[in-house]
C-alpha positions as CSV (number, residue, x, y, z in Angstrom):
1,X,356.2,194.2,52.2
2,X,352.3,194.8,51.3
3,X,351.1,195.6,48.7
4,X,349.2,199.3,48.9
5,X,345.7,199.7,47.6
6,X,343.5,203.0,47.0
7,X,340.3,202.3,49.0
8,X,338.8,205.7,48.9
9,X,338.7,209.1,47.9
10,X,337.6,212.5,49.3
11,X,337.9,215.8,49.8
12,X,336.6,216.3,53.3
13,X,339.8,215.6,55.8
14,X,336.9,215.2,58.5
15,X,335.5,211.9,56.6
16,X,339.1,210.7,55.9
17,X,340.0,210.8,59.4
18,X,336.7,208.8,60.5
19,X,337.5,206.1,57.9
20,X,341.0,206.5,59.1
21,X,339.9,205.5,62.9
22,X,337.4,202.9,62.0
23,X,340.0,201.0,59.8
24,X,342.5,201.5,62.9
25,X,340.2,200.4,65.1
26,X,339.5,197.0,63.6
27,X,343.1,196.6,63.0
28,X,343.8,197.1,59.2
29,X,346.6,199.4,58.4
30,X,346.1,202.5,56.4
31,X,347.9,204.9,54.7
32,X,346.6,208.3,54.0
33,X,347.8,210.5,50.6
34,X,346.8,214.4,51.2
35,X,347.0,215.3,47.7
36,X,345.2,218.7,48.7
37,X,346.6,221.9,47.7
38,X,347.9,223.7,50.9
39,X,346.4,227.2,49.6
40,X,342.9,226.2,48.4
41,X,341.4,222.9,49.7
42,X,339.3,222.4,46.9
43,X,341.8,221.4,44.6
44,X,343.1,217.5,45.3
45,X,341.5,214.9,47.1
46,X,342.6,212.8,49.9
47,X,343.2,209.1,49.3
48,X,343.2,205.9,51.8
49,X,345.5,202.7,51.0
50,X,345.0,199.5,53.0
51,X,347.1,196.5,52.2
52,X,346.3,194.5,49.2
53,X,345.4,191.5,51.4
54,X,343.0,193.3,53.1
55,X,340.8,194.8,50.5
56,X,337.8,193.1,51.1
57,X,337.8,193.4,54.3
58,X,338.6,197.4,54.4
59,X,335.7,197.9,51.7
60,X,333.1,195.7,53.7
61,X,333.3,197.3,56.6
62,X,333.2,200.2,54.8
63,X,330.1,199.8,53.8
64,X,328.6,199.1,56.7
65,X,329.8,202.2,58.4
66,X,328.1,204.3,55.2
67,X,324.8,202.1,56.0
68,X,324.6,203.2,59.4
């Protein structure tokens, strides 16, 4: 069983569900914590976990996406 890793953190649910796709799309598992209060969305955040072993990976591509 991986290992889970925080790879980012938001508030917006629209940028956690892009990173959410793009991760899915280039096959690395994620797991995503809605730590949002269900009353007022501007308390919590939102945070992405990948496997351990693909860390690097996650977090380069990433950064590309935030490049473009």
């Amino acid at each position: 069983m991986p290992s889970w890793i925080k790879l980012y953190v938001t508030r917006n649910t629209t940028e956690a569900s892009i990173i959410q796709g793009m991760l899915e799309e280039n096959e690395i598992p994620v797991q995503v914590m809605n730590k949002q209060d269900s009353s007022y969305l501007n308390f919590g955040d939102i945070e992405l976990y990948v496997p351990e072993h693909l860390l690097l990976t996650a977090s380069r591509l990433l950064d590309q996406s935030m490049l473009n």
